[in-house]
PAPA-542332 format. One record per residue (C-alpha): residue number from 1; x, y, z; residue in one letter. Coordinates in steps of 0.1 Angstrom, whole numbers. Layout:
BEGIN
+-----+-------+-------+-------+--------+
: num :     u :     v :     w : residu :
+-----+-------+-------+-------+--------+
: NUM :     X :     Y :     Z :      A :
...
+-----+-------+-------+-------+--------+
***
This chain:
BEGIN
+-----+-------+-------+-------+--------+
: num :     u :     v :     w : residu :
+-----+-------+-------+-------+--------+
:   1 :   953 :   -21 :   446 :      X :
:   2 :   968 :     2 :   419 :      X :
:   3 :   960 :    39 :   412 :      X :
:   4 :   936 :    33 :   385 :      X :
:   5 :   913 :     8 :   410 :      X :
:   6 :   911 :    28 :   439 :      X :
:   7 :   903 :    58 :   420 :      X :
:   8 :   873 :    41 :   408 :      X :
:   9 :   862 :    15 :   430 :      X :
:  10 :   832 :    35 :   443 :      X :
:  11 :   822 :    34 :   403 :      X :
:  12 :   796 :    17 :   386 :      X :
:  13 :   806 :   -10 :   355 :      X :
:  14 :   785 :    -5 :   326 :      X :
:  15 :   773 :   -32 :   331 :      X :
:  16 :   759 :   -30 :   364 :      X :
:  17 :   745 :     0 :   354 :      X :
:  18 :   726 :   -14 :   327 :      X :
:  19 :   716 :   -40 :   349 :      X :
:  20 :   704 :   -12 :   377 :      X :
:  21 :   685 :     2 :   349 :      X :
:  22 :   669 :   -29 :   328 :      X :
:  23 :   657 :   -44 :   359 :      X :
:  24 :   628 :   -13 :   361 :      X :
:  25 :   614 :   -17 :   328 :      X :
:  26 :   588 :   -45 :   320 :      X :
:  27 :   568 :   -52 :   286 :      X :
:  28 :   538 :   -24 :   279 :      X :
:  29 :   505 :   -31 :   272 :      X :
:  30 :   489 :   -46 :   241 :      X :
:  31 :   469 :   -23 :   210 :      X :
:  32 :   456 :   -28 :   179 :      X :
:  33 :   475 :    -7 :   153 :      X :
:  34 :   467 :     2 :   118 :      X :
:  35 :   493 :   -20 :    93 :      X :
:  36 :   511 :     9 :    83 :      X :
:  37 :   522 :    18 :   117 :      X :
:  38 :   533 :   -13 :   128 :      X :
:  39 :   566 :   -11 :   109 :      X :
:  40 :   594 :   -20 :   140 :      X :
:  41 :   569 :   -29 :   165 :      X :
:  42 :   564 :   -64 :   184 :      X :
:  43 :   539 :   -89 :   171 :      X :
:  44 :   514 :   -93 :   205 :      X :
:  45 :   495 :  -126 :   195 :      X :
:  46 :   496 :  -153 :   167 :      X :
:  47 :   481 :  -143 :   133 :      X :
:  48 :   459 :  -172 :   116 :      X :
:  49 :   446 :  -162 :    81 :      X :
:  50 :   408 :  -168 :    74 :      X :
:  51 :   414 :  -173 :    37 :      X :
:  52 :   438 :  -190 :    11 :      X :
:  53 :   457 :  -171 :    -4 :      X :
:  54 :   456 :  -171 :   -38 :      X :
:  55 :   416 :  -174 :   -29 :      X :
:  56 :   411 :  -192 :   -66 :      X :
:  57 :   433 :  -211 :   -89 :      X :
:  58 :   453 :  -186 :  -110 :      X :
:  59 :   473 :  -174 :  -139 :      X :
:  60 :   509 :  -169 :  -131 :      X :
:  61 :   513 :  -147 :  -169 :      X :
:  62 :   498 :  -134 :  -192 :      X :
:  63 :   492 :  -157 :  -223 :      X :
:  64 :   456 :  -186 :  -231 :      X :
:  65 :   447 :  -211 :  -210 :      X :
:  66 :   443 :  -243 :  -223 :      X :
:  67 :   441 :  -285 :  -221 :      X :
:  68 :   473 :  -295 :  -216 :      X :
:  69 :   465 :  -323 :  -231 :      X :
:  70 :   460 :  -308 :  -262 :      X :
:  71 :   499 :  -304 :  -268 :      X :
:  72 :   507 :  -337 :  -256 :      X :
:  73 :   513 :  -351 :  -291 :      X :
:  74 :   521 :  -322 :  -307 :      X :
:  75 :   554 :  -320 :  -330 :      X :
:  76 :   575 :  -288 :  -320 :      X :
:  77 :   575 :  -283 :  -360 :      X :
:  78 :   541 :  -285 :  -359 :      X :
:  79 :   520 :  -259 :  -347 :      X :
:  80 :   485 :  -263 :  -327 :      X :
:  81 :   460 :  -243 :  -334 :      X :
:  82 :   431 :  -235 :  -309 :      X :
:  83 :   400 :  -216 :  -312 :      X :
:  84 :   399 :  -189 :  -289 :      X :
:  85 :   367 :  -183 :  -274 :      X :
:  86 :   371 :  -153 :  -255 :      X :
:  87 :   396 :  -132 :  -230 :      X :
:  88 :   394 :  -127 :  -189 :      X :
:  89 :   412 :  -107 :  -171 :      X :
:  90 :   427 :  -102 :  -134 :      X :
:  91 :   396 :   -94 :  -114 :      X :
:  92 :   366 :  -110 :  -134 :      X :
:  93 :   358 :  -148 :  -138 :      X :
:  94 :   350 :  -165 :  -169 :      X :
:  95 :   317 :  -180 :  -176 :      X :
:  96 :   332 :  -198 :  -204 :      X :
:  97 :   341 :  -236 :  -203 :      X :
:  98 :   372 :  -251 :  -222 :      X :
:  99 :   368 :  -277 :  -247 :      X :
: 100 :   393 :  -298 :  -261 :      X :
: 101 :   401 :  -275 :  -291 :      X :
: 102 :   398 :  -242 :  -277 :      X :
: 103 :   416 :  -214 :  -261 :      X :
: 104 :   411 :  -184 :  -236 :      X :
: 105 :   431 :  -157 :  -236 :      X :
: 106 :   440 :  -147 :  -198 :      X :
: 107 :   459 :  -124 :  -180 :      X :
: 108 :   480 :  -123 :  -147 :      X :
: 109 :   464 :  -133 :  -121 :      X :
: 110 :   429 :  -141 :  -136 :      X :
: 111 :   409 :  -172 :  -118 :      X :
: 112 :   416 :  -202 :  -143 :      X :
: 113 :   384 :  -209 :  -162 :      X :
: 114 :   364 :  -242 :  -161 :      X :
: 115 :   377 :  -267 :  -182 :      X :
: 116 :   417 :  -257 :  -185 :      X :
: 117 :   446 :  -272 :  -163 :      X :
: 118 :   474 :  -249 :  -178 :      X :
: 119 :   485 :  -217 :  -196 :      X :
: 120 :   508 :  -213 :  -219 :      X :
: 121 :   523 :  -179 :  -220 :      X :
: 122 :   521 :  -152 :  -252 :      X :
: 123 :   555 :  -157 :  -258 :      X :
: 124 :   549 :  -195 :  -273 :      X :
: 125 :   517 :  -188 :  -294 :      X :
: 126 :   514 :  -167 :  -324 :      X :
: 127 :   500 :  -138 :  -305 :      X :
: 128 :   518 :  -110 :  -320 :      X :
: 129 :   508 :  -124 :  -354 :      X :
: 130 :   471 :  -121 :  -345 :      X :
: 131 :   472 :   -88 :  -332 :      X :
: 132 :   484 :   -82 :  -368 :      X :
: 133 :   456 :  -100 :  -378 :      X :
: 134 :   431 :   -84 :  -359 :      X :
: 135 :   410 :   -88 :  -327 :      X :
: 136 :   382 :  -107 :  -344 :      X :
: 137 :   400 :  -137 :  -355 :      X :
: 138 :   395 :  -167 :  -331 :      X :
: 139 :   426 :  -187 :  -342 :      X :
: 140 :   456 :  -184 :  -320 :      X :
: 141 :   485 :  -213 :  -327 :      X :
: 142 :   502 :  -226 :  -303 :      X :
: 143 :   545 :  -237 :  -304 :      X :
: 144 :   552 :  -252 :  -272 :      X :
: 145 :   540 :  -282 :  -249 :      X :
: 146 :   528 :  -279 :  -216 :      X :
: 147 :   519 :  -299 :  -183 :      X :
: 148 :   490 :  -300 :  -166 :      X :
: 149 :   494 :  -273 :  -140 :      X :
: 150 :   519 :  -250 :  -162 :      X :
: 151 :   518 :  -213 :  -151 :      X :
: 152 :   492 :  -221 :  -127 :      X :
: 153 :   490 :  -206 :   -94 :      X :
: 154 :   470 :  -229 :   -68 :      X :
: 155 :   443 :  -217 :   -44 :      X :
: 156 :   461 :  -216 :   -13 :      X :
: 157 :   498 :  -225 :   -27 :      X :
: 158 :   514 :  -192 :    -7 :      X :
: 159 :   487 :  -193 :    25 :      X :
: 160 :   458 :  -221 :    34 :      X :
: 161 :   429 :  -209 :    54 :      X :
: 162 :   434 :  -214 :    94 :      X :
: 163 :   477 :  -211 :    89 :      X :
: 164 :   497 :  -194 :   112 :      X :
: 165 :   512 :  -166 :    93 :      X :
: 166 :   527 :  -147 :   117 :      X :
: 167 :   539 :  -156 :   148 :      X :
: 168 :   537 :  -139 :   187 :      X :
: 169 :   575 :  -119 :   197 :      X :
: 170 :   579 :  -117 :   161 :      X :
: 171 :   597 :   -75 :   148 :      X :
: 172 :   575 :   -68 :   122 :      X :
: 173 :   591 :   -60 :    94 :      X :
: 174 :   576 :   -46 :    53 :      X :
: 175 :   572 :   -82 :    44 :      X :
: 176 :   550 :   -95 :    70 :      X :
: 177 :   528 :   -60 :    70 :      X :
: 178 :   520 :   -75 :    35 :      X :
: 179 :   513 :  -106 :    44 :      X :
: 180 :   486 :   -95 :    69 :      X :
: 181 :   477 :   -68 :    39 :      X :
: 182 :   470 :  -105 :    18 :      X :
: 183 :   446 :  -116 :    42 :      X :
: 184 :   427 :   -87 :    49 :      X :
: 185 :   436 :   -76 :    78 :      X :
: 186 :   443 :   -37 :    84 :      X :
: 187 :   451 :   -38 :   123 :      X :
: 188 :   475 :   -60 :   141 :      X :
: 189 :   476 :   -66 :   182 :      X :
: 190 :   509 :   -52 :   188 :      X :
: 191 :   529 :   -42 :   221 :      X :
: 192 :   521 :    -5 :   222 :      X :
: 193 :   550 :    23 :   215 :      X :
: 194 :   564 :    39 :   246 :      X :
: 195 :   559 :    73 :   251 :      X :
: 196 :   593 :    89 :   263 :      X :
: 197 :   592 :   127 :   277 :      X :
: 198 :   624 :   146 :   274 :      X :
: 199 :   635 :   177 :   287 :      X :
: 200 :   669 :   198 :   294 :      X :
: 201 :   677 :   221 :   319 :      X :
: 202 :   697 :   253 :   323 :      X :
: 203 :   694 :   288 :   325 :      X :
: 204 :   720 :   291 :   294 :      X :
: 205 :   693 :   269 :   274 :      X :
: 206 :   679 :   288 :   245 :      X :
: 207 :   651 :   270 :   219 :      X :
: 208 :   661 :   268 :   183 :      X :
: 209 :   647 :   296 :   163 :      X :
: 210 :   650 :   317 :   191 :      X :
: 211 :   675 :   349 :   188 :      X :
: 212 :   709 :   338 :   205 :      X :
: 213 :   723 :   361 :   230 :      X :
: 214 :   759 :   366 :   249 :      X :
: 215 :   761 :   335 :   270 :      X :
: 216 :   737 :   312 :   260 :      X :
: 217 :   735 :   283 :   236 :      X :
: 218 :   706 :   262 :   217 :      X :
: 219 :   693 :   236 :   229 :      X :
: 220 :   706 :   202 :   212 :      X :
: 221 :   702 :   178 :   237 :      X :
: 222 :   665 :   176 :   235 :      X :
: 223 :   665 :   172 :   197 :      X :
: 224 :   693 :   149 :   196 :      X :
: 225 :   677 :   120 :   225 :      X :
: 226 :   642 :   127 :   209 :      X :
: 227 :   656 :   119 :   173 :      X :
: 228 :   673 :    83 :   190 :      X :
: 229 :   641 :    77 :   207 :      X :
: 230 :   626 :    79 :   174 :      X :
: 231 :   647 :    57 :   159 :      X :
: 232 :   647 :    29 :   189 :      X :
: 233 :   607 :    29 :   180 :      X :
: 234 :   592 :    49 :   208 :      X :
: 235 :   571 :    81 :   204 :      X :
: 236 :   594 :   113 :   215 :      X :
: 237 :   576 :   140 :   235 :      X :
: 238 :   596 :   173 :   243 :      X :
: 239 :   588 :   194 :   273 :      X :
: 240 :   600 :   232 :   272 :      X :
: 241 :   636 :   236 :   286 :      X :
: 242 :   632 :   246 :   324 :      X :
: 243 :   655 :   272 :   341 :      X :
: 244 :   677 :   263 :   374 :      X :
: 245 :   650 :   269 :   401 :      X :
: 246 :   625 :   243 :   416 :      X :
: 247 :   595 :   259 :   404 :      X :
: 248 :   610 :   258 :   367 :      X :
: 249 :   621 :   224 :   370 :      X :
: 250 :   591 :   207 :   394 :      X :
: 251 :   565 :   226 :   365 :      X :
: 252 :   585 :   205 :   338 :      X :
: 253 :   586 :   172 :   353 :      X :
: 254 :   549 :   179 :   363 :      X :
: 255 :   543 :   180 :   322 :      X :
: 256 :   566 :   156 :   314 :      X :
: 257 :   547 :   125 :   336 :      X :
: 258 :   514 :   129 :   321 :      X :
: 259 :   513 :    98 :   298 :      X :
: 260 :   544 :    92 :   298 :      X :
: 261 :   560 :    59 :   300 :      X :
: 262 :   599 :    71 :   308 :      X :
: 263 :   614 :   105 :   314 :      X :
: 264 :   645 :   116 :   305 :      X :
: 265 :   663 :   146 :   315 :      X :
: 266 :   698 :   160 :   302 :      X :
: 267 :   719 :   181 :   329 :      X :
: 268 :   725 :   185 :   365 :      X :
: 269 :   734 :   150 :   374 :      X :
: 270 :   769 :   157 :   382 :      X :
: 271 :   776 :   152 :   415 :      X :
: 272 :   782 :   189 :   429 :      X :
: 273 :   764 :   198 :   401 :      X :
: 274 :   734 :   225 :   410 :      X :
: 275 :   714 :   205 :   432 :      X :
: 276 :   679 :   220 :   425 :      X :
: 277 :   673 :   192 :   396 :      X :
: 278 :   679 :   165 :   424 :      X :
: 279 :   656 :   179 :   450 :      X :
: 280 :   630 :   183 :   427 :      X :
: 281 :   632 :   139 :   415 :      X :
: 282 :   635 :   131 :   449 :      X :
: 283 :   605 :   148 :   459 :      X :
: 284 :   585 :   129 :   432 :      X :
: 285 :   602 :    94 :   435 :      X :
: 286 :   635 :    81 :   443 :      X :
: 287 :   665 :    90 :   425 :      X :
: 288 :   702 :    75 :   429 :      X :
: 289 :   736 :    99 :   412 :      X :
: 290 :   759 :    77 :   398 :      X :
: 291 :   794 :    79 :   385 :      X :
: 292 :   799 :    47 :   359 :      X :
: 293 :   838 :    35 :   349 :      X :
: 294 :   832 :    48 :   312 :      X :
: 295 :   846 :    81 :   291 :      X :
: 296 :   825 :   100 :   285 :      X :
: 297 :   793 :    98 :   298 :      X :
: 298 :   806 :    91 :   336 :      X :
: 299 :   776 :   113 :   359 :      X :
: 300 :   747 :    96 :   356 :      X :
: 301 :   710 :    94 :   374 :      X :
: 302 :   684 :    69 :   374 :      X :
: 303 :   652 :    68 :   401 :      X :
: 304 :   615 :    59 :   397 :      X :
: 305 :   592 :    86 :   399 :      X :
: 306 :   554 :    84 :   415 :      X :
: 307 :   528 :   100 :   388 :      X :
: 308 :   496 :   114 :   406 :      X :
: 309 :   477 :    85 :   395 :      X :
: 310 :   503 :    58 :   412 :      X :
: 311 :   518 :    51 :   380 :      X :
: 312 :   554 :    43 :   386 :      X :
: 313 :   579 :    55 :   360 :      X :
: 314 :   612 :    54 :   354 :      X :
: 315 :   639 :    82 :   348 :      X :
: 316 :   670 :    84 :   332 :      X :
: 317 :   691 :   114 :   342 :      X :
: 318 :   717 :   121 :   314 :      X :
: 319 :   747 :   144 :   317 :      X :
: 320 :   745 :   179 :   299 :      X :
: 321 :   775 :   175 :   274 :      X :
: 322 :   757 :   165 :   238 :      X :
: 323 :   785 :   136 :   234 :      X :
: 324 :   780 :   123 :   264 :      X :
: 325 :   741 :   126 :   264 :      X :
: 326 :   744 :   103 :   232 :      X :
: 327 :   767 :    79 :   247 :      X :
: 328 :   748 :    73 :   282 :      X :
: 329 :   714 :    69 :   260 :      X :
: 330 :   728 :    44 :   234 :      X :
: 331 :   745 :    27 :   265 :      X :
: 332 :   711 :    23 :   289 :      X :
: 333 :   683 :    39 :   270 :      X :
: 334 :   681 :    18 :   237 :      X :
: 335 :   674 :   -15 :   253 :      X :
: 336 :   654 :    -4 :   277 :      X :
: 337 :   628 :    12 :   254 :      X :
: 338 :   631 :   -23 :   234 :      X :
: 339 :   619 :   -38 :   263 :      X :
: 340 :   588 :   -16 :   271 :      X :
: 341 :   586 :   -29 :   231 :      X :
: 342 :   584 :   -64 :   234 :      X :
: 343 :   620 :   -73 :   223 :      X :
: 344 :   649 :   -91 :   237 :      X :
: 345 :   672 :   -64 :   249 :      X :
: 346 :   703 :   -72 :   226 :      X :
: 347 :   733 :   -51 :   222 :      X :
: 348 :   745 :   -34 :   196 :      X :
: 349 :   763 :   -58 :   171 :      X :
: 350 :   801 :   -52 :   172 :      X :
: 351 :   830 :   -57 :   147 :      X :
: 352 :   865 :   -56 :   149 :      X :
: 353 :   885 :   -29 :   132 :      X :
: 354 :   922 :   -15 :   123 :      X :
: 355 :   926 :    15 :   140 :      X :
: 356 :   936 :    46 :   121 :      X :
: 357 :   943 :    68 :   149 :      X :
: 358 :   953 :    55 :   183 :      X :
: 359 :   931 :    57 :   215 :      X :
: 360 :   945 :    64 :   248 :      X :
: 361 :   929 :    56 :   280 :      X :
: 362 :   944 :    79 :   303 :      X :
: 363 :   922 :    73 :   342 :      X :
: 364 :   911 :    34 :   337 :      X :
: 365 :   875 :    41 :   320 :      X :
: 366 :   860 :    23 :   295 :      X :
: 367 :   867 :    42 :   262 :      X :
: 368 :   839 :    49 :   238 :      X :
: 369 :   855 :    64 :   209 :      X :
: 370 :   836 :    81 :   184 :      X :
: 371 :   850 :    63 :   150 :      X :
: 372 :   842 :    58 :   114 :      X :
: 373 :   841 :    25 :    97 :      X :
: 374 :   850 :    19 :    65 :      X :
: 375 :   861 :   -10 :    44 :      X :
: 376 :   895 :    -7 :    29 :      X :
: 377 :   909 :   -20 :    -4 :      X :
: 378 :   920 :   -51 :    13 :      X :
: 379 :   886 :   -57 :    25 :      X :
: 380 :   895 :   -54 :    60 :      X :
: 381 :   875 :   -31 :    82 :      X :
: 382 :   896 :     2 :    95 :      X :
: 383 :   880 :    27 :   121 :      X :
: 384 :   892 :    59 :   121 :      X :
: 385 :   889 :    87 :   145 :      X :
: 386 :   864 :   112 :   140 :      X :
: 387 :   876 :   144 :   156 :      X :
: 388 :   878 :   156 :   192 :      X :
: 389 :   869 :   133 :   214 :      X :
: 390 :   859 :   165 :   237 :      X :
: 391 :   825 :   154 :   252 :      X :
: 392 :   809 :   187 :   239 :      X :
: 393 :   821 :   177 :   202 :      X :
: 394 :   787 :   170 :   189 :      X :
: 395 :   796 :   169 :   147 :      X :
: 396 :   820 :   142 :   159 :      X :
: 397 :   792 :   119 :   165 :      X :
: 398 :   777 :   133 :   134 :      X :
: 399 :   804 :   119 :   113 :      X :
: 400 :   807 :    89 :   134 :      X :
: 401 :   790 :    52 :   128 :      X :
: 402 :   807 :    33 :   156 :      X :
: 403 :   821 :    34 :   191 :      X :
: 404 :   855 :    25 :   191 :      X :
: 405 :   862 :     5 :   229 :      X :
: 406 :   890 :     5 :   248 :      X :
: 407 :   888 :   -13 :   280 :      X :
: 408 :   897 :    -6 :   315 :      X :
: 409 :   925 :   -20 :   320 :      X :
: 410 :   942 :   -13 :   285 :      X :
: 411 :   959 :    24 :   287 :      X :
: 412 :   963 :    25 :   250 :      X :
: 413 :   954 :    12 :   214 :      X :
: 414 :   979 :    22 :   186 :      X :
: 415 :   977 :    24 :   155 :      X :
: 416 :   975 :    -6 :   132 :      X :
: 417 :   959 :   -24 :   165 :      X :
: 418 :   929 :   -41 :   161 :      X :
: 419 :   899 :   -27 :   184 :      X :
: 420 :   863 :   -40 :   190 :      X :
: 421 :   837 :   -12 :   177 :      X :
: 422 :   801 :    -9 :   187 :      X :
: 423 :   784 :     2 :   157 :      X :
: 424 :   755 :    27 :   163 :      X :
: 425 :   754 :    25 :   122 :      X :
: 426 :   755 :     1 :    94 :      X :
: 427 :   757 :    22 :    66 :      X :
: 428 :   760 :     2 :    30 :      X :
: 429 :   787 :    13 :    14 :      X :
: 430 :   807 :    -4 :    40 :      X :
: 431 :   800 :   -40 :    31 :      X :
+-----+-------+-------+-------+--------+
***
């Protein structure tokens, strides 16, 4: 067994992490949610509509509807000239019946009257002509042929009453938050948002906004894994910072469990680390320290803890370095709030680069860079380094969109090397 091995064969894989992990979370319960604030979430149950959609035979433009058969012999040097017999527009419905001979003037959208099996749009009659002429004359000629049907939209040509429209496990996305708009609906049965609590711990801790004293720094972490939980779709809830004793730390988990559906904390899971955060978790559950085979991001806890009202939930302990906070929660904390979501837990899509910079893997980790991405004028992707790779370097993940990976068992990527990068971004002026 060489160096590297040994030193970490009492290490966790990521993956078996993740596995650890994933294995506590299941699907959440079912609500209905206002359309609006369904954008991301997971379609519960089958949507059938209980209308067509259009509801009535329409105009697809604006222009006069008309017999189509009344062009059928028409000469295009010829115009046709049609009595116009009125005007309807979107939202009112014509008591008027067409004759062979006559006209109605309709707009977008309008139910097609009685009578007429086409339009033909303003832009093939005389209609600027007439508006020069003035609103009372009731002649309007006609230059073009049309079919039966022409610039007609059917009752139930984009949705027929009793269709499946949306379908169970489906993301919803703008488009289909329409769709159920078309039909009426202003709720859908979706899987319900978890709630995730978050709090950091640490006597140097100070809250943004607060006056910054010798020895102490603000607290990001909190911000930073409630803005990610955000973004992954679940509903962030902060709970103040608590100090290094039990009390501080027992009060804030306490807080942090009520209607909560995860808890995460940030600090004192480093083995050796002040132990008070530890004792507190395993008095309310079961907690496990781990050290995983990645850089950075290598302490890490996970437990279940026992809520007063039997309620098991599960806790992710990150480390207490910003860089590495992000790291552990983009590595085991995205997927799993996708599946208290609904969704399959996928990881994050990957493409390969030209490095930049070169990556060294100096103790047999897995290497999670922070890189940017960016296209080159050859079109190939090249990922570039984006700072120190310090794990308390937080503006380099600011300026990063990617995770550049080097493997365990490579000690180094050089420049001009191609590497596989985990993009946390896909930002468009990249493609």
């Amino acid at each position: 067994m060489d160096k590297k091995n040994h030193y970490h064969q009492d290490m966790l894989s990521v993956e078996e992490a993740r596995k650890k992990i994933l294995g506590n979370f299941t699907r959440l319960s079912v609500e209905s949610t206002p359309i609006l604030k369904c954008l991301g979430m997971t379609l519960a149950k089958d949507i059938i509509s209980p209308i067509n959609v259009p509801p009535l035979n329409n105009s697809a433009m604006d222009g006069y509807a008309i017999i189509s058969l009344d062009t059928k012999n028409k000469i295009l040097t010829n115009l046709l000239e049609l009595e116009v017999i009125g005007t309807v527009a979107a939202g009112e419905i014509s008591d008027k019946t067409i004759q062979s001979g006559q006209a109605l003037r309709i707009m977008t959208g309008a139910p097609i009257p009685s009578g007429s099996d086409a339009v033909v749009p303003f832009e093939k009659t005389d209609e600027q002509k007439r508006k020069l002429r003035g609103s009372s004359d009731r002649k309007i000629s006609i230059m073009a042929k049309v079919d039966s049907g022409e610039n007609i939209r059917f009752k139930g040509e984009d949705i027929f009453a009793g269709a499946t429209v949306l379908h169970k496990n489906k993301i919803i996305r703008p488009a289909d938050i329409g769709v159920a708009a078309s039909i009426g609906l202003t709720h859908l049965p979706v899987i319900r948002r978890p709630v995730i609590a978050i709090f950091s711990t640490g006597n140097e801790l100070v809250e943004p906004g607060n006056k910054l004293n010798e020895g102490k720094i603000y607290n990001s972490n909190a911000f930073t894994i409630a803005s990610m939980v955000s973004s992954y779709g679940g509903l962030p809830k902060i709970i103040d910072t608590a100090e290094d004793s039990f009390q501080s730390v027992n009060e804030a988990l306490s807080m942090a469990m009520i209607d909560a559906d995860m808890v995460v904390t940030s600090a004192g899971v480093s083995k050796g680390d002040y132990d008070v955060v530890k004792d507190v978790l395993e008095k309310k559950g079961e907690i496990s320290l781990w050290s995983v085979r990645m850089r950075p991001a290598k302490p890490l806890a996970f437990g279940v803890l026992n809520s007063p009202e039997g309620k098991k939930i599960p806790h992710l302990g990150l480390p207490g370095n910003p860089v590495s906070a992000m790291v552990a929660f983009i590595q085991f904390g995205r997927q799993a709030i996708g599946i208290m979501m609904g969704r399959i837990p996928l990881p994050n899509p990957k493409l390969t680069a030209i490095l930049d910079d070169p990556i060294t893997n100096f103790d047999g980790r897995r290497v999670y860079a922070r890189v940017y991405v960016y296209k080159s004028d050859g079109g190939d992707y090249r990922a570039r380094i984006t700072g120190s790779q310090s794990s308390g370097v937080l503006t380099s993940m600011a300026v990063a969109n990617g995770l550049g990976i080097c493997p365990e068992d490579i000690d180094r990527i050089n420049i001009g090397e191609k590497i596989q990068v985990e993009m946390i971004d896909w930002p468009e002026e990249i493609f």
